[in-house]
N, CA, C and O atoms as CSV, one atom per row, in Angstrom:
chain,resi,resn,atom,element,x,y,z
A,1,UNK,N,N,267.975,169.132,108.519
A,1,UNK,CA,C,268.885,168.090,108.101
A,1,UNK,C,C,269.364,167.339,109.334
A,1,UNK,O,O,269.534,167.836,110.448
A,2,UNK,N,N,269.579,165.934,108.942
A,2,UNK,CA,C,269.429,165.348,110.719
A,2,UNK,C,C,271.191,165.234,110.236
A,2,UNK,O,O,271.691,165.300,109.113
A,3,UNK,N,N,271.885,165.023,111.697
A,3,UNK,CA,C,273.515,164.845,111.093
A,3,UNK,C,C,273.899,163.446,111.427
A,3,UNK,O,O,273.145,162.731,112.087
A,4,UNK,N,N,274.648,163.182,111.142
A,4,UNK,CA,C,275.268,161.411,110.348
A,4,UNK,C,C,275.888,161.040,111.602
A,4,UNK,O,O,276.570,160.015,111.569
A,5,UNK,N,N,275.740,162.006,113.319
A,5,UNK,CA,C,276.258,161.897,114.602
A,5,UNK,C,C,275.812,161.853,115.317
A,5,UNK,O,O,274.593,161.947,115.174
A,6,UNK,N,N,276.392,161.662,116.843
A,6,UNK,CA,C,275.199,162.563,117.771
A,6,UNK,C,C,276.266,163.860,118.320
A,6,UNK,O,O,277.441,163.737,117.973
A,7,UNK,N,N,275.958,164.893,119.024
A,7,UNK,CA,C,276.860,166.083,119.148
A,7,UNK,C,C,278.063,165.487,119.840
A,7,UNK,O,O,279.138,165.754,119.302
A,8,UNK,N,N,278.099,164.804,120.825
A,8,UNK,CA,C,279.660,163.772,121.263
A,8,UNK,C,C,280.699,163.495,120.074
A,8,UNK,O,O,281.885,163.820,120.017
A,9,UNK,N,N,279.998,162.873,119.240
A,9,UNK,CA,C,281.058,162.175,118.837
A,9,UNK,C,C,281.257,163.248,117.745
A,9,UNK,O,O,282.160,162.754,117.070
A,10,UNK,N,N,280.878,164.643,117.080
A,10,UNK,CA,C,280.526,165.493,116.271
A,10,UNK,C,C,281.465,166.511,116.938
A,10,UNK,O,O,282.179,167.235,116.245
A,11,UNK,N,N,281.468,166.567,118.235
A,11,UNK,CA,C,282.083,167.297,118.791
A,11,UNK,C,C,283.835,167.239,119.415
A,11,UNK,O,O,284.600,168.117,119.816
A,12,UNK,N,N,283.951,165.805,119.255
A,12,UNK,CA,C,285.656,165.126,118.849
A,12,UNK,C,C,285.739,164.858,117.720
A,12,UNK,O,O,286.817,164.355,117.402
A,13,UNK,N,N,284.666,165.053,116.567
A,13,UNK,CA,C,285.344,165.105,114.971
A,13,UNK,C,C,285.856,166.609,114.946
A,13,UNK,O,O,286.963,166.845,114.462
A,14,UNK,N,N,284.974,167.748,115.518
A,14,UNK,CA,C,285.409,169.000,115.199
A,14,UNK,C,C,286.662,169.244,115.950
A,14,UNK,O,O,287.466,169.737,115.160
A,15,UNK,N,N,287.109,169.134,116.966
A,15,UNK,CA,C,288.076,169.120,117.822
A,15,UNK,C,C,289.533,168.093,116.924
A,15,UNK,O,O,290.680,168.536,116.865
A,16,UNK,N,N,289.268,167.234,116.546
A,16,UNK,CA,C,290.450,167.278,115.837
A,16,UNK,C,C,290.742,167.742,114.513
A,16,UNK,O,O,291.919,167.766,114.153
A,17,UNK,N,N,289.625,168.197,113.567
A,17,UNK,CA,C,290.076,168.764,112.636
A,17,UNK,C,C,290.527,169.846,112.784
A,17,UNK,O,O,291.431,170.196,112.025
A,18,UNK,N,N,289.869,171.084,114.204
A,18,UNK,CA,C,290.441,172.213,114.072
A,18,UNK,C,C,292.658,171.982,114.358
A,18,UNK,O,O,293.640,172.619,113.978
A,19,UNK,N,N,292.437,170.758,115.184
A,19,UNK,CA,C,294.271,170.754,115.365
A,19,UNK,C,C,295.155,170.171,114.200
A,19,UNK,O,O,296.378,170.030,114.183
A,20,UNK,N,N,294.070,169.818,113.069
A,20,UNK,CA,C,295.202,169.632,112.115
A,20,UNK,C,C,295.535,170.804,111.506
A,20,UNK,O,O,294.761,171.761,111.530
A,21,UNK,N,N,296.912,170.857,110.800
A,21,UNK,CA,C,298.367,171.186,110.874
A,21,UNK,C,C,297.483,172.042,109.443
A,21,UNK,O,O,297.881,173.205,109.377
A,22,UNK,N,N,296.915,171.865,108.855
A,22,UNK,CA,C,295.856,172.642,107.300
A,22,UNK,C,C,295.359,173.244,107.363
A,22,UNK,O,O,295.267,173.945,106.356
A,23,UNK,N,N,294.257,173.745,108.946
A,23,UNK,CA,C,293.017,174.103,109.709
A,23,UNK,C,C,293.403,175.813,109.915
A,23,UNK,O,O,294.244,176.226,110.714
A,24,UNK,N,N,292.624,176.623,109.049
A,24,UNK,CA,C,293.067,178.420,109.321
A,24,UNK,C,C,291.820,178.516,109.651
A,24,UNK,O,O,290.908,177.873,109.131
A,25,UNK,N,N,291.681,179.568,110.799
A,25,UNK,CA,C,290.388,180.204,111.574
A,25,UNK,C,C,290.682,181.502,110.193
A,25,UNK,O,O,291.798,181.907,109.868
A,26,UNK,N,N,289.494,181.902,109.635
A,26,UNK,CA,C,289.167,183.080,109.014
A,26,UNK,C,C,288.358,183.887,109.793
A,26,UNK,O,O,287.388,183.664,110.516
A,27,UNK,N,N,288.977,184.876,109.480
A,27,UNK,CA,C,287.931,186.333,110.483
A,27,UNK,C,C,286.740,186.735,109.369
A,27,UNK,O,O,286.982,186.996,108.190
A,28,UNK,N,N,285.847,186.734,109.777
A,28,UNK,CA,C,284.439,187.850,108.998
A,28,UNK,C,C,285.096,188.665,108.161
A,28,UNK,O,O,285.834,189.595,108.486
A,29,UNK,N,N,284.757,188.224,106.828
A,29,UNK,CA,C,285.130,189.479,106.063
A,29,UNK,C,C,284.630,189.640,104.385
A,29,UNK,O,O,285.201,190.159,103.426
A,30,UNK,N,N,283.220,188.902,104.526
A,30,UNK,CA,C,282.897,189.206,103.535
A,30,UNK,C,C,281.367,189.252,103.762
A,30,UNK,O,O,280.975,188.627,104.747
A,31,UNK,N,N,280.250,190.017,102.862
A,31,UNK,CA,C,278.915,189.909,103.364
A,31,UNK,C,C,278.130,189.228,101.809
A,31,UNK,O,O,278.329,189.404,100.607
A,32,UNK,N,N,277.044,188.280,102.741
A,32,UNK,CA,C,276.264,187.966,101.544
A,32,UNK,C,C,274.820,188.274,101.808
A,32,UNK,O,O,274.525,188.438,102.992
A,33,UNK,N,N,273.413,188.432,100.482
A,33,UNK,CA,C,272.621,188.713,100.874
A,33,UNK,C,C,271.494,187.311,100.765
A,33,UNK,O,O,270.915,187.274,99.679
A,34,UNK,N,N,271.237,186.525,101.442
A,34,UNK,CA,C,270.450,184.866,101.211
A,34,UNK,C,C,269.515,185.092,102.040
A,34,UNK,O,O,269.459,185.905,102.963
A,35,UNK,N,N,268.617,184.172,101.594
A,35,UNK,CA,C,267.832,183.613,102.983
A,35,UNK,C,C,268.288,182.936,104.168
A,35,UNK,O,O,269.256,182.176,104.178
A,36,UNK,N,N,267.596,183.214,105.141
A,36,UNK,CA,C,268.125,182.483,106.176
A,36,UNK,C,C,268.386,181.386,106.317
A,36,UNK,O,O,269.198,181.277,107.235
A,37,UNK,N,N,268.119,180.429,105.872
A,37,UNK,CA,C,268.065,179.050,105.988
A,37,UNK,C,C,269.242,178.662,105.120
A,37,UNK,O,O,270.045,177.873,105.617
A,38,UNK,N,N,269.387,178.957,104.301
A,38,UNK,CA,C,270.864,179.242,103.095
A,38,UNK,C,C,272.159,179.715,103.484
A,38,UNK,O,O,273.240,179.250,103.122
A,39,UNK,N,N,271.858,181.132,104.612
A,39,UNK,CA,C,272.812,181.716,104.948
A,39,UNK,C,C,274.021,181.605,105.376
A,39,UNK,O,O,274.920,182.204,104.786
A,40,UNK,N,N,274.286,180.810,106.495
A,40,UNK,CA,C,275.477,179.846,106.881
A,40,UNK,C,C,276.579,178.872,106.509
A,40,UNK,O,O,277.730,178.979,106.932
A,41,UNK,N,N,276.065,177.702,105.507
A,41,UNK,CA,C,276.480,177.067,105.016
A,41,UNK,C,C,277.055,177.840,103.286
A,41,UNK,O,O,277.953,177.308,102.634
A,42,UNK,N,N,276.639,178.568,103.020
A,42,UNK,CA,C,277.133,179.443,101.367
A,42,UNK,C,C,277.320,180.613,102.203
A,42,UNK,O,O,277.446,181.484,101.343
A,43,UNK,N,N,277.438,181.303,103.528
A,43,UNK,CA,C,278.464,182.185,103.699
A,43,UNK,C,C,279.683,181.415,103.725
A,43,UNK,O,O,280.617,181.817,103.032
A,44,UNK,N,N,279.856,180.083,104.609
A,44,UNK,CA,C,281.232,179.382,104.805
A,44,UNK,C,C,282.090,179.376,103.368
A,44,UNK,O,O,283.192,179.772,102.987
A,45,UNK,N,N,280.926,178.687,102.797
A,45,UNK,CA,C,281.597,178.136,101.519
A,45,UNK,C,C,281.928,179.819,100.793
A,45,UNK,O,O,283.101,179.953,100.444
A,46,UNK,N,N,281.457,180.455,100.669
A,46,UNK,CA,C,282.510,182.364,100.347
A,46,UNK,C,C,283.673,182.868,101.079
A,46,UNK,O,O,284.620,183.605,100.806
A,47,UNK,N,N,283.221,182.130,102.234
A,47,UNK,CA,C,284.413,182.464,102.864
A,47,UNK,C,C,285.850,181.978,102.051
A,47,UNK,O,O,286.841,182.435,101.480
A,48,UNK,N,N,284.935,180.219,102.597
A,48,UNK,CA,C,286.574,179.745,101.763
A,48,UNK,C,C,287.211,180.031,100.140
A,48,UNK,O,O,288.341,179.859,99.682
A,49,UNK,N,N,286.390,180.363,99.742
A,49,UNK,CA,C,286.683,180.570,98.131
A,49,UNK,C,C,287.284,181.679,98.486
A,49,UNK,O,O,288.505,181.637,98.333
A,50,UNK,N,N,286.638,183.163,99.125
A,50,UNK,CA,C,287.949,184.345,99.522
A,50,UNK,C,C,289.255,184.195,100.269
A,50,UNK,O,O,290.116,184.983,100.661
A,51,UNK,N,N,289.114,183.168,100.308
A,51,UNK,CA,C,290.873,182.783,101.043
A,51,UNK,C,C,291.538,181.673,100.265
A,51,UNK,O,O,292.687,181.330,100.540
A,52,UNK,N,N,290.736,181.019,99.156
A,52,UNK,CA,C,291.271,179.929,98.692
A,52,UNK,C,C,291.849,179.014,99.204
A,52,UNK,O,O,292.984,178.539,99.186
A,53,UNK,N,N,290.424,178.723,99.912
A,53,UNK,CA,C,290.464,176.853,100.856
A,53,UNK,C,C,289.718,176.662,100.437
A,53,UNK,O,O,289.239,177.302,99.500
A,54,UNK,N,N,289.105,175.301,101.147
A,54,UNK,CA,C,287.983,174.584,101.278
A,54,UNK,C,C,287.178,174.400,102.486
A,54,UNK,O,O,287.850,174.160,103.489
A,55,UNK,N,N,285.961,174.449,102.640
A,55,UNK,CA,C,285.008,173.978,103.050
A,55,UNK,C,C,284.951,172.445,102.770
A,55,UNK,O,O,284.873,171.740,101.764
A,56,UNK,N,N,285.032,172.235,104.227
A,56,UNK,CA,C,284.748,170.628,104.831
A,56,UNK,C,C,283.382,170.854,105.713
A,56,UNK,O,O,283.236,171.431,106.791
A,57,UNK,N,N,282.101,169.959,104.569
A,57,UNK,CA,C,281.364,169.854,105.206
A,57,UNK,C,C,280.737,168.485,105.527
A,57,UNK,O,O,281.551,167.583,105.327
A,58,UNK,N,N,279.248,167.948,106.069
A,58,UNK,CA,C,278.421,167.142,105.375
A,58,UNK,C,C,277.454,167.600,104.864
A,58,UNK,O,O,276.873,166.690,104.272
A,59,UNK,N,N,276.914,168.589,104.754
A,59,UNK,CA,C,275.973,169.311,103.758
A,59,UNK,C,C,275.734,168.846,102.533
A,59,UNK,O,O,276.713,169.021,101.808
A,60,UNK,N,N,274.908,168.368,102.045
A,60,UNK,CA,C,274.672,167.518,100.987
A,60,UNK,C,C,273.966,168.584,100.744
A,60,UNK,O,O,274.863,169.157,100.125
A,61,UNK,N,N,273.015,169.405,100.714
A,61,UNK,CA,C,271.993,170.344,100.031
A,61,UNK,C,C,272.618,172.019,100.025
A,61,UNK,O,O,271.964,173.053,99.884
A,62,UNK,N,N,274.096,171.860,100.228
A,62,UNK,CA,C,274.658,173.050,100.368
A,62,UNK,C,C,274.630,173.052,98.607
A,62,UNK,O,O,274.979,172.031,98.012
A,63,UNK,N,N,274.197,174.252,97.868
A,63,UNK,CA,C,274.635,175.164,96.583
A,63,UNK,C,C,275.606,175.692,96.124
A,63,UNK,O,O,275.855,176.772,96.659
A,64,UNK,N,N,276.204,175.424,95.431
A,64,UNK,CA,C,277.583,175.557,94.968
A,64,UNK,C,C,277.667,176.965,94.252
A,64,UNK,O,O,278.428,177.912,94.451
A,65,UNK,N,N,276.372,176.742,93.125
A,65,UNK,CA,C,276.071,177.576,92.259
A,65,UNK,C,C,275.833,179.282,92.604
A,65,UNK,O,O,275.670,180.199,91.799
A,66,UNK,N,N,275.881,179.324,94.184
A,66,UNK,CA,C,275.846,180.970,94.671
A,66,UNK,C,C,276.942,181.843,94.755
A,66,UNK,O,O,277.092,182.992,95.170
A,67,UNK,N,N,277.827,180.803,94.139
A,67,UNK,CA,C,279.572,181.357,95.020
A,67,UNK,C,C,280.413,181.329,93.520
A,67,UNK,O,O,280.566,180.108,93.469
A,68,UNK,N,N,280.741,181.586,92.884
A,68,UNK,CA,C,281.876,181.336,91.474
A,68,UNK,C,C,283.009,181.106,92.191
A,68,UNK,O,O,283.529,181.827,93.043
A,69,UNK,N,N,283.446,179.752,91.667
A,69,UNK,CA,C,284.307,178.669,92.560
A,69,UNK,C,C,284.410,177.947,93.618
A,69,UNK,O,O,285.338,177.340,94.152
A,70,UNK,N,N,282.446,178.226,94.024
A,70,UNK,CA,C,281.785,177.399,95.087
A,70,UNK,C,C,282.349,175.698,95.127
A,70,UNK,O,O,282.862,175.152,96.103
A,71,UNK,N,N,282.069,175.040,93.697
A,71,UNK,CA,C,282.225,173.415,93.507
A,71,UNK,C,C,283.529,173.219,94.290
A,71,UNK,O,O,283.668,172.895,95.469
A,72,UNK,N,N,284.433,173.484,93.375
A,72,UNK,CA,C,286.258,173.193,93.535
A,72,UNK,C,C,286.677,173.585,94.971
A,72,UNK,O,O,287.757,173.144,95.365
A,73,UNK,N,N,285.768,174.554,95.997
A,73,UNK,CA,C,285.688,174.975,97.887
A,73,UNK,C,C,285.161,173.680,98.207
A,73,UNK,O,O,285.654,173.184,99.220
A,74,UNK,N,N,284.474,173.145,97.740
A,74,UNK,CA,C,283.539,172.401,99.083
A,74,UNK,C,C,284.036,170.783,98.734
A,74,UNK,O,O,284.108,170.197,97.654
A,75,UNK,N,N,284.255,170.459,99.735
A,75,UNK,CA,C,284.369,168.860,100.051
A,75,UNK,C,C,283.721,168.287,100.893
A,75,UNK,O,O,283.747,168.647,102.070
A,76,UNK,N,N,283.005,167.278,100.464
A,76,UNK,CA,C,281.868,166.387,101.547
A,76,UNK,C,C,282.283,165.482,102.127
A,76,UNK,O,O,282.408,164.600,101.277
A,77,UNK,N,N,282.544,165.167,102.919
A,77,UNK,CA,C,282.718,164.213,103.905
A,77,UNK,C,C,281.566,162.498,104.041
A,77,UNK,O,O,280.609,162.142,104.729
A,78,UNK,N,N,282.173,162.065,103.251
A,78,UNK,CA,C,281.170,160.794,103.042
A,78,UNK,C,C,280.843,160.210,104.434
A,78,UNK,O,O,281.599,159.888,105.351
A,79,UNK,N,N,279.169,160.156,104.302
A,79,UNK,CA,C,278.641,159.462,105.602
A,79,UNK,C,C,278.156,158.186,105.220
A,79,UNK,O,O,277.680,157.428,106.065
């Protein structure tokens, strides 16, 4: 998936979302079993559903359907 940035300017979008005032670091604490290529983006999105946030992504081909209450976690970030 190519991203909608280049790592600069990707890398002062991430930098200020982590300082907004909404932004919780979650520790590891749940396991899933996927393929690799799957793995990352629908571990995040479990994550956030076990803490009841959201996932802010641009992932357009991220699966909702692996997680029960995957949809209502994930928010896309229009590019």
């Amino acid at each position: 998936m190519r991203s909608p940035a280049g790592p600069a300017v990707l890398a002062r979008l991430m930098r200020a979302l982590i300082r907004h005032p909404r932004h919780h670091f979650w520790p590891n604490a749940i396991s899933l079993l996927l393929e690799a290529g799957q793995l990352t983006d629908t571990y995040l999105l479990a994550l956030a559903v076990h803490h009841g946030g959201t996932l802010v992504s641009f992932g357009r081909r991220l699966g909702c359907g692996a997680e029960a209450g995957g949809s209502a976690a994930l928010h896309l970030i229009p590019t």
